[in-house]
Structure formats: C-alpha cells, structure tokens
C-alpha positions in Angstrom: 0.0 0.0 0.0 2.7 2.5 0.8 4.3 1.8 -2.8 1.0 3.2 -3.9 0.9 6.3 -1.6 4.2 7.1 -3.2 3.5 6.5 -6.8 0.5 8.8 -6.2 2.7 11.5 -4.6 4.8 11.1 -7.3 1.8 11.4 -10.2 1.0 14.9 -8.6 4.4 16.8 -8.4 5.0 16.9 -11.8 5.5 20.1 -14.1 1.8 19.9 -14.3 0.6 20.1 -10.8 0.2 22.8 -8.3 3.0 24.2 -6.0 1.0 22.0 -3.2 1.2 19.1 -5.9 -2.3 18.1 -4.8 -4.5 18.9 -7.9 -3.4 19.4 -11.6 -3.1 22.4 -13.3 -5.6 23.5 -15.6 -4.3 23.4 -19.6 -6.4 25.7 -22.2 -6.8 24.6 -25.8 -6.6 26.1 -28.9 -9.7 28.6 -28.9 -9.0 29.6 -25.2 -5.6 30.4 -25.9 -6.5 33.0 -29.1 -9.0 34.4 -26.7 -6.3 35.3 -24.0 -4.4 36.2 -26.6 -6.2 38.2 -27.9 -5.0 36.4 -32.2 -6.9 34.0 -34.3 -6.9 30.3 -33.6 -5.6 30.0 -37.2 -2.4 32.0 -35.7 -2.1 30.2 -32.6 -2.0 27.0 -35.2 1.2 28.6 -36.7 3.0 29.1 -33.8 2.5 25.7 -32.9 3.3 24.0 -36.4 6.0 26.3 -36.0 7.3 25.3 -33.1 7.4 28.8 -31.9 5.3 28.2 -28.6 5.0 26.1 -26.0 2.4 22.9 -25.9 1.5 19.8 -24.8 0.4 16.6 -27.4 -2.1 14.3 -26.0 -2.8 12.1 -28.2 -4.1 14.3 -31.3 -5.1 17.4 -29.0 -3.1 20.2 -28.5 -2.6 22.1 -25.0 -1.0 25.2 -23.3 0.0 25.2 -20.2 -0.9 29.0 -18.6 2.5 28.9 -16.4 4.5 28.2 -19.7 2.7 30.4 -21.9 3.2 33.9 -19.6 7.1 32.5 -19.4 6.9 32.1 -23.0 5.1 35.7 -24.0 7.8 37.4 -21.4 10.4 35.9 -23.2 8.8 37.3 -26.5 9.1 40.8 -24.5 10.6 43.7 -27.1 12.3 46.1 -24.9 12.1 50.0 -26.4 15.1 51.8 -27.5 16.3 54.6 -25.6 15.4 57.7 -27.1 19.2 58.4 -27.8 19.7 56.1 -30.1 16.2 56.0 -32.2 17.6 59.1 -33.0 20.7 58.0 -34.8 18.9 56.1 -36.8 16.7 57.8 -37.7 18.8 60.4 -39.0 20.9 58.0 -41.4 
C-alpha cells in the first residue's frame, strides 16, 4: 500500500501540478488560448506547427499550459530603444 501512496505522490508533483502538488493544473486549448491572446486560432496554429510556442500533445489534441505560456510571452518581450539612439537612426 505505501508503494501506492508514493506512486501517487509522485503522479502529482509533476511540471503539471500545483505548487502543493495536490490537484493538476488547468491546460487551455486552442480557442482559449487566441481568446487570451487576444489572435486567431488559425495564428495560434502557426505558432505551434512552428514550433514557436510552448504545448502539450495528448494524443491528437493540442494544449497550453498558462504557467509556460506567460514564461513564454515574457520571453517574447521587445524592450524600447532609448530615445538616444532611435535618433541616430533615424537620422541615417
């Protein structure tokens, strides 16, 4: 019985689980993901035959983890220029 207890604990602290590691996290799909993102779905199919965003396969269907996808869209972050140097080139 305790080899069960364990596989369970085990089950529930994955990269999908909770920070107690008691309940999953909930993934979105496709159409939720466009919503929140405020793009098409057909976009959010690019990115992923693309390979340019995070997801999960199960099976045939497609999921986002929220946790990966707000690491994901602040590593997408575009920093401005400092005004010095929009400047330069703007002049050239």
């Amino acid at each position: 019985m305790a080899s069960m207890d364990t596989a369970t604990a085990t089950m529930n602290t994955g990269p999908l689980s909770d920070r107690a590691g008691v309940r999953p996290l909930a993934l979105v799909d496709r159409d939720e993901l466009a919503a929140r993102l405020g793009v098409s779905e057909r976009f959010v199919r690019r990115l992923v035959e693309e390979r340019r965003i995070p997801y999960l396969k199960l099976g045939r269907f497609v999921r986002f983890d929220p946790v990966e996808i707000d690491r994901w869209l602040m590593s997408q972050r575009v920093e401005p220029r400092s005004a010095v140097v929009a400047l330069r080139r703007h002049r050239r």
